[in-house]
C-alpha positions in Angstrom: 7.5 -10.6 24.8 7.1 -9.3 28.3 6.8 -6.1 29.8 9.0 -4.1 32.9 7.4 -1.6 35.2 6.9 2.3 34.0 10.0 3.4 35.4 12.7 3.7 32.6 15.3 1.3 34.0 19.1 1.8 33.0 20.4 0.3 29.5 22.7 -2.3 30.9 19.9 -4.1 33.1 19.3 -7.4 32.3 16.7 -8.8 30.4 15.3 -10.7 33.0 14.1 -7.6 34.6 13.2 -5.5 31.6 11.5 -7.7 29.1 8.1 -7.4 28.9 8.0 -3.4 29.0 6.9 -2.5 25.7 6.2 1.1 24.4 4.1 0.9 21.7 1.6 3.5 20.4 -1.3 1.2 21.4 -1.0 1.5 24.9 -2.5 5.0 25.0 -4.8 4.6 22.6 -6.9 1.7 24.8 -6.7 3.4 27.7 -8.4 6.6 26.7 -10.9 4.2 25.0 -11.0 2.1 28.1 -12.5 5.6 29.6 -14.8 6.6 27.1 -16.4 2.7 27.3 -16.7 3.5 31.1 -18.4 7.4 30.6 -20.6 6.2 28.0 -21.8 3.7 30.2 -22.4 5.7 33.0 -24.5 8.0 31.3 -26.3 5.5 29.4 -27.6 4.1 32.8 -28.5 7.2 34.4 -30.6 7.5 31.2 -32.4 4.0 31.2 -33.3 3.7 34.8 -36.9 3.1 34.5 -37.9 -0.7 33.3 -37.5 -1.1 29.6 -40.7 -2.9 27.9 -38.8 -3.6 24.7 -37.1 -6.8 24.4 -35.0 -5.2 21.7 -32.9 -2.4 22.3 -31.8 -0.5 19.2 -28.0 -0.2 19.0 -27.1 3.5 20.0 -25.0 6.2 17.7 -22.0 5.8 19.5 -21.6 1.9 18.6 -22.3 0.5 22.1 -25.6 -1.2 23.1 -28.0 0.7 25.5 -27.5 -0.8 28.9 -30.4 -2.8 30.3 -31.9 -2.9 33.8 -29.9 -5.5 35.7 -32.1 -7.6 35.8 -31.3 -11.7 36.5 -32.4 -12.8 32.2 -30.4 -9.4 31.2 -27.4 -10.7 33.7 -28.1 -14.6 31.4 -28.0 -12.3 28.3 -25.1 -10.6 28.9 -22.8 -13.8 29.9 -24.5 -15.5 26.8 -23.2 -12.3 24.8 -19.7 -12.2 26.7 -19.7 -16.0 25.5 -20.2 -15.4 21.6 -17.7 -12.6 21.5 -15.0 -14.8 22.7 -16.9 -17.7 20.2 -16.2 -15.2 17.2 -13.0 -13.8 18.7 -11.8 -17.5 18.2 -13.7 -18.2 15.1 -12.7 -15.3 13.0 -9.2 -16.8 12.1 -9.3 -18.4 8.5 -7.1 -20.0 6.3 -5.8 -17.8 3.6 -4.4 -20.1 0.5 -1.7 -19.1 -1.4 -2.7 -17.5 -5.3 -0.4 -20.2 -6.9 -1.8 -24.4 -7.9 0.1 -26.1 -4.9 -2.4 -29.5 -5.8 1.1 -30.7 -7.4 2.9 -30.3 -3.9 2.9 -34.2 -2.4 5.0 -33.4 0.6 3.8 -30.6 3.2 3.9 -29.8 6.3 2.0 -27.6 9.4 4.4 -25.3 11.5 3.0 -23.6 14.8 4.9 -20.8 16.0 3.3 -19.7 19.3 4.7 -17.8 22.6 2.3 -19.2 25.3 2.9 -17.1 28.1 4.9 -18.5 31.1 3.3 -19.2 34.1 5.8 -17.3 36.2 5.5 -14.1 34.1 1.8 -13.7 34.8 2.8 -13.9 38.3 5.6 -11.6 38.1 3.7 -8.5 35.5 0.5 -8.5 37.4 0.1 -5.0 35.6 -0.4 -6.1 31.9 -3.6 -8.2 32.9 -5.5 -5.7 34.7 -8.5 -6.7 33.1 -8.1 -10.5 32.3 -10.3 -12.5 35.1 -7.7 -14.5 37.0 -8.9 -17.4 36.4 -8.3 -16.8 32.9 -4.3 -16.7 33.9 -4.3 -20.1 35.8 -1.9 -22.4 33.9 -3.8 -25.4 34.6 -6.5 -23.9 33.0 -4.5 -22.1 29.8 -2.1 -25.3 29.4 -5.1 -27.6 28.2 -6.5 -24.7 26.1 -3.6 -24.6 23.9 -3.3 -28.2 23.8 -6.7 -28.1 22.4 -5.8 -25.1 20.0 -2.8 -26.9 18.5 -4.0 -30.3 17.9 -7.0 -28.3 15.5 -4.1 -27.4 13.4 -3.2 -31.1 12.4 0.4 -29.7 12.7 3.2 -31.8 11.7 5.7 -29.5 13.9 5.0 -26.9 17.0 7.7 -24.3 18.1 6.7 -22.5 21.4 8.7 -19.8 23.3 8.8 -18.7 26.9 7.9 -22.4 28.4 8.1 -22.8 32.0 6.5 -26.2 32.0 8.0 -28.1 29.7 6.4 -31.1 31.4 2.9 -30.4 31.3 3.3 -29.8 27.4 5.2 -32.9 26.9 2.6 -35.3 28.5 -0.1 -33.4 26.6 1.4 -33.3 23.3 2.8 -37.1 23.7 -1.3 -38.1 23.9 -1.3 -36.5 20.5 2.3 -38.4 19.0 4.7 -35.9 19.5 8.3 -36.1 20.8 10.2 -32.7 22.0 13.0 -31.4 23.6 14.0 -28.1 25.7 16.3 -25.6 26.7 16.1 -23.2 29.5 16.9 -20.2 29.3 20.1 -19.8 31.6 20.6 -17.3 34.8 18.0 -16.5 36.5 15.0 -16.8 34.2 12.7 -19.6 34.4 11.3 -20.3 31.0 12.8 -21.2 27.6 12.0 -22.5 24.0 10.5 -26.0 23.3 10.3 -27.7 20.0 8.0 -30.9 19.1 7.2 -32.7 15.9 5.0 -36.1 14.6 6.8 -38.7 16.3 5.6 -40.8 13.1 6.6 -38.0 10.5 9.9 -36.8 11.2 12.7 -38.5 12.9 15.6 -36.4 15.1 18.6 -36.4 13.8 20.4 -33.5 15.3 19.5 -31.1 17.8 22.2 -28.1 19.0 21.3 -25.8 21.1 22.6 -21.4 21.6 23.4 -19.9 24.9 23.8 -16.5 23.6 25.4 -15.6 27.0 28.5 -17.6 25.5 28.9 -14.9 23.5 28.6 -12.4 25.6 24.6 -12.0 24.7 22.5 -12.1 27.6 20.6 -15.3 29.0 18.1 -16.0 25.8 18.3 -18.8 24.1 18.0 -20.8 21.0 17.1 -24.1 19.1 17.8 -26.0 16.4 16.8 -29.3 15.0 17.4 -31.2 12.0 14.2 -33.4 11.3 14.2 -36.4 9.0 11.2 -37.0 6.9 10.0 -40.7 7.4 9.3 -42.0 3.8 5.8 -41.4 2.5 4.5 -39.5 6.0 3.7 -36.3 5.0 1.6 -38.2 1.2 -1.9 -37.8 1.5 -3.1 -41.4 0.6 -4.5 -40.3 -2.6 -1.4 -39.1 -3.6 0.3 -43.2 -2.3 -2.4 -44.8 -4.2 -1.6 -42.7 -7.3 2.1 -42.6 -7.2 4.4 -45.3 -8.7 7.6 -44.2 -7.7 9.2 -46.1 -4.8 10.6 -45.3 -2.8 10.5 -41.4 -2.9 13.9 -39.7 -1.7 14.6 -38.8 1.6 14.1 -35.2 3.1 15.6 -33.3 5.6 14.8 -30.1 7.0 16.4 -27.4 9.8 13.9 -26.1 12.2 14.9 -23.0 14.4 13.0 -21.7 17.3 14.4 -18.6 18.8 12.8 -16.0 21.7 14.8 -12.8 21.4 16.0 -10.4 24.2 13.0 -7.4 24.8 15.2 -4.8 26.1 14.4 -2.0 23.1 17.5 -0.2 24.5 19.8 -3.1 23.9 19.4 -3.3 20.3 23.1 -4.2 19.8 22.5 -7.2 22.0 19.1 -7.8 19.6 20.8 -7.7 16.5 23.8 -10.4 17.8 21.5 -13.0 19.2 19.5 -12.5 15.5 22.8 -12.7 13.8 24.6 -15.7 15.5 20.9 -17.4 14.9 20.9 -17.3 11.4 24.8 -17.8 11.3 24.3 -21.2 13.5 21.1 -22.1 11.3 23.1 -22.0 8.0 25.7 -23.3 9.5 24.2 -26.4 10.5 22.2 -26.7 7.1 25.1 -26.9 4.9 26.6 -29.6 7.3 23.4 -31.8 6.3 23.7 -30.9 2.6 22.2 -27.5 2.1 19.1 -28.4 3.4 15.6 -26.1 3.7 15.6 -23.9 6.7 12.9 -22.8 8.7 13.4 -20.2 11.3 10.2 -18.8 13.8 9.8 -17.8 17.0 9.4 -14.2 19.0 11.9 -11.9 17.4 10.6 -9.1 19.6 10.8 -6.7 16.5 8.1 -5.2 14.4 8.4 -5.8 10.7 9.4 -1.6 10.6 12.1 -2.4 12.5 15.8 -3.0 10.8 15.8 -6.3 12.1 13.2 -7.1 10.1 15.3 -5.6 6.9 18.0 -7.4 8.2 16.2 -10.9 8.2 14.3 -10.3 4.9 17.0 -8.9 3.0 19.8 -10.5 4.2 22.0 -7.4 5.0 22.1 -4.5 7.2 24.1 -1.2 7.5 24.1 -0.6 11.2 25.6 2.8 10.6 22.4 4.0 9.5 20.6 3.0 12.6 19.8 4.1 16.1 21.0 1.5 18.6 17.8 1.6 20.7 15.9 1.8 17.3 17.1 -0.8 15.9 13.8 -3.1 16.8 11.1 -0.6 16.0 9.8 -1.1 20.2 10.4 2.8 20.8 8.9 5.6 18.9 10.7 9.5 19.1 9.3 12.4 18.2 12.8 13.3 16.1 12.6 10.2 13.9 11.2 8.1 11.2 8.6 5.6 12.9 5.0 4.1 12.1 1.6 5.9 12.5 -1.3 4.1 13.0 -4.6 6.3 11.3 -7.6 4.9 12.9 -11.3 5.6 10.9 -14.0 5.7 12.5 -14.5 1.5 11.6 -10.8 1.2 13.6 -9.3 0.0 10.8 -5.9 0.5 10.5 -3.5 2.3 7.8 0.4 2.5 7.9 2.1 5.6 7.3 5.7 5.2 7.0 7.8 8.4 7.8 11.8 8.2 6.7 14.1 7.6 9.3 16.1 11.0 10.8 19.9 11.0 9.5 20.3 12.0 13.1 21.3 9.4 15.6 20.9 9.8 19.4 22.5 6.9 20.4 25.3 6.6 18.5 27.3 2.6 18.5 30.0 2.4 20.4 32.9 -0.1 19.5 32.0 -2.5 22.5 28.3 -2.4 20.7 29.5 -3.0 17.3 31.1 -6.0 18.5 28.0 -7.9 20.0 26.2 -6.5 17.2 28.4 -7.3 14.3 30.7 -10.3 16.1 34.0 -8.7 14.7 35.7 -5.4 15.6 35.5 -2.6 13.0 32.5 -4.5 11.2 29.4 -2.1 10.6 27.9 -3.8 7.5 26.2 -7.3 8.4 24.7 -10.3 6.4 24.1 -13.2 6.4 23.6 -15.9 3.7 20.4 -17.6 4.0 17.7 -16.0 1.9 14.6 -16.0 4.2 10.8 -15.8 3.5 8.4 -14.5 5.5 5.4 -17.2 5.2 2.8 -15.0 5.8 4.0 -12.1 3.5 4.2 -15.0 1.0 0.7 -14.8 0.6 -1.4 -12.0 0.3 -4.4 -11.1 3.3 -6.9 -9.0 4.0 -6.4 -5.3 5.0 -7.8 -5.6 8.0 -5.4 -8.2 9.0 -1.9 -7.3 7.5 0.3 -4.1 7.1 1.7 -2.8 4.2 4.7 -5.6 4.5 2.1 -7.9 4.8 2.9 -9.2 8.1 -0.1 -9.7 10.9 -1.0 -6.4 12.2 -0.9 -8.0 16.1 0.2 -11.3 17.2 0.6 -9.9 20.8 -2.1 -8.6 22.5 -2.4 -7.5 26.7 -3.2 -4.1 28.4 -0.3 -2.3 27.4 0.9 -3.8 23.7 -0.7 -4.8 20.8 1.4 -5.4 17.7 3.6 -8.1 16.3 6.7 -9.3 16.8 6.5 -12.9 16.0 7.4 -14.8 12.4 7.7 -17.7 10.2 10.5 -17.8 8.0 11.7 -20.2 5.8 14.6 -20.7 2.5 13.1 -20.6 -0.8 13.3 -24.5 -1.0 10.1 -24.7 0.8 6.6 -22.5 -0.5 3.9 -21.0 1.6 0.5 -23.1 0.9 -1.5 -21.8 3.2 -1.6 -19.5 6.4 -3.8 -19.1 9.3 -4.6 -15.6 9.4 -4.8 -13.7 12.5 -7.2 -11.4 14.1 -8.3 -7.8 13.3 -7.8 -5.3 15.6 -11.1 -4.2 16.2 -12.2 -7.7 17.5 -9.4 -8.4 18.9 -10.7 -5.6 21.2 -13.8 -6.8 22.0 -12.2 -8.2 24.7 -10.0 -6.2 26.8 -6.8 -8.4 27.0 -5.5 -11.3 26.0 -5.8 -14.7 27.7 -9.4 -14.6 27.5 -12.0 -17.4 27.9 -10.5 -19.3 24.9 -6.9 -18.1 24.0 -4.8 -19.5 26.2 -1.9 -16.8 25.9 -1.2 -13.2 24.9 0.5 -14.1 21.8 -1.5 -15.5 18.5 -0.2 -18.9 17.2 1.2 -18.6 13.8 0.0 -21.1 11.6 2.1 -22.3 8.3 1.7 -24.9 5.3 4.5 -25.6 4.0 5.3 -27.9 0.5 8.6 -28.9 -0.7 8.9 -26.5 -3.9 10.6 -29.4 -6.1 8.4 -31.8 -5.5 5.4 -32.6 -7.9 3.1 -35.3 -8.8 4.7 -37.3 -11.6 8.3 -35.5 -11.5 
């Protein structure tokens, strides 16, 4: 999810140029809170200029410490401080278990979802890391973080979106025993989606890639892979010591990894690459037996959005939509959109207003087509009944909205919110998620990378069991 400059640029630009502009209602909030940090701060010093004697300075009523002299142990303390923030930033992301006994479940397997920033994109949008330390944004610096990051997931498969060095991640992740494959995005862009999985878990049995611009779609791209389940990998060895069947029966699964066009004015292009994605992935399924899908990657829609309804429920009247609406990225006045209520904890609320019966940007047939795939078609669906993992199971309010989706999985200087999911067909169940971060300490620190998040996105972290198989059945 990437961002243009602040100029409005025409619809029919391409999403090469426009696709990290994002505006979102948290882009104004941070920077008036950006100045207020920096008044407060300057009047706190003019205030404290005399040496201190007290070791301990009380926290003030405002919420900030008092500023110490600048002194060389205060310059220690303060690094040391800068350090634990970024410690807890990290360390504040639990697992969150699913309410239902899944100690029956033999066979189960980690999914990562995670857009990890290209490398050229940090070149090219200075302007969204105003406040990240560059060396913070050096890839060979942010590659071997999220190496790190992923392998403490134990994950069985990793899905990552806007990869520009597909290399680097290869002979990483090969140290750790996974085999992947990519596809570029086509035209001019740089990056694309890779997909890896346990070399000694699943094997490859298919692999089809989607230029959308086939379709007339624009230059993103898609993925999908049908893994094989080597016999008896994904068994704890408790559960091979125990079990007396033999051999158990061979699985199969569909693994999709999309990254969506950003353009919010283009929703009709939006909604097609969603569309021919979840055509494609059933598609391919039922070719292999009508086997479990699951579908992730950076959908560049927030879950208010109608691609979300679309994707959840499984049908969509576009009618009833605003083309450059249609994935929740821009907020009018005249219509139906979040509001964020902050208390004074910043915690965060969701107040849904209906949408407006009046649309100002009506389809046109051209749009329909891209949208829909078919001339004079306005009501969409698709067949796959989809999941959201981490609506699946229940989290904490200061972590989820009232979909319960994450509240941000993209964070930088001028977005915070999410836009990317884990979905999956009701033959697999959620067993666990890795919950994200809340807001408030996710601004401790002005902008994402950071001293130990490689990217601007969160990584979304899934357990996923087979949901007909059971000890003993």
């Amino acid at each position: 999810m990437r961002k243009k400059g602040r100029r409005q640029l025409p619809e029919e630009q391409s999403c090469a140029t426009v696709k990290r502009k994002h505006t979102h209602f948290e882009q104004f909030h941070y920077n008036k809170q950006t100045k207020r940090l920096k008044w407060v701060s300057t009047e706190t010093k003019t205030a404290t200029l005399k040496p201190d004697p007290v070791r301990n300075l009380p926290v003030s009523n405002n919420g900030f410490e008092a500023i110490r002299p600048c002194t060389s142990s205060s310059r220690r303390h303060n690094k040391r401080r800068k350090r634990s923030n970024c410690s807890s930033l990290e360390g504040s992301r639990k697992w969150v278990f699913s309410s239902r006994n899944c100690s029956n479940y033999k066979d189960k397997l980690v999914i990562v979802s995670y857009n990890i920033l290209g490398a050229e994109n940090v070149a090219k949008h200075p302007d969204l890391y105003l406040d990240v330390p560059p060396k913070f944004l050096e890839w060979s610096r942010r590659k071997d973080l999220i190496s790190e990051e992923v392998n403490r997931y134990n994950a069985s498969i990793l899905c990552f979106q806007e990869v520009d060095r597909f290399k680097d991640l290869d002979d990483l992740l090969q140290k750790d025993g996974f085999k992947g494959v990519y596809k570029a995005r086509t035209g001019n862009g740089c990056d694309g989606c890779a997909l890896f999985w346990k070399d000694k878990i699943f094997t490859l049995l298919q692999e089809e890639n989607i230029e959308f611009q086939d379709f007339g779609l624009r230059n993103n791209v898609a993925q999908l892979c049908v893994l094989k389940i080597n016999q008896h990998q994904l068994e704890s060895d408790s559960c091979r010591k125990q079990s007396k069947i033999t051999p158990m029966q061979s699985r199969s699964l569909l693994v999709g990894n999309i990254h969506a066009l950003f353009n919010p004015n283009r929703g009709d292009i939006k909604l097609g690459q969603v569309r021919l994605f979840l055509e494609k992935a059933y598609k391919l399924s039922q070719e292999w037996g009508s086997i479990p899908v699951i579908l992730v990657g950076d959908f560049n829609s927030i879950p208010q959005s109608a691609i979300y309804q679309f994707l959840a429920s499984s049908e969509l009247n576009i009618q009833l939509h605003d083309r450059r609406r249609i994935s929740g990225q821009l907020e009018y006045p005249s219509q139906g959109r979040e509001i964020r209520a902050q208390n004074k904890y910043t915690a965060r609320r969701h107040v849904w207003m209906p949408v407006s019966r009046q649309l100002s940007h009506r389809w046109s047939d051209e749009e329909l087509v891209l949208a829909t795939g078919d001339e004079g078609v306005t009501h969409l669906q698709h067949k796959l009944k989809l999941c959201s993992a981490y609506a699946g199971i229940p989290g904490s309010s200061r972590t989820r909205d009232s979909h319960g989706e994450p509240l941000a999985t993209s964070y930088h200087s001028k977005f915070m919110g999410t836009v990317d999911y884990i979905w999956h067909t009701g033959e697999l169940v959620p067993v666990r998620v890795l919950e994200t971060l809340p807001i408030d300490i996710l601004r401790r620190n002005a902008s994402l990378p950071n001293e130990r998040l490689g990217s601007d996105h969160l990584a979304l972290v899934c357990e996923l069991a087979f949901a007909d198989d059971h000890k003993g059945a």
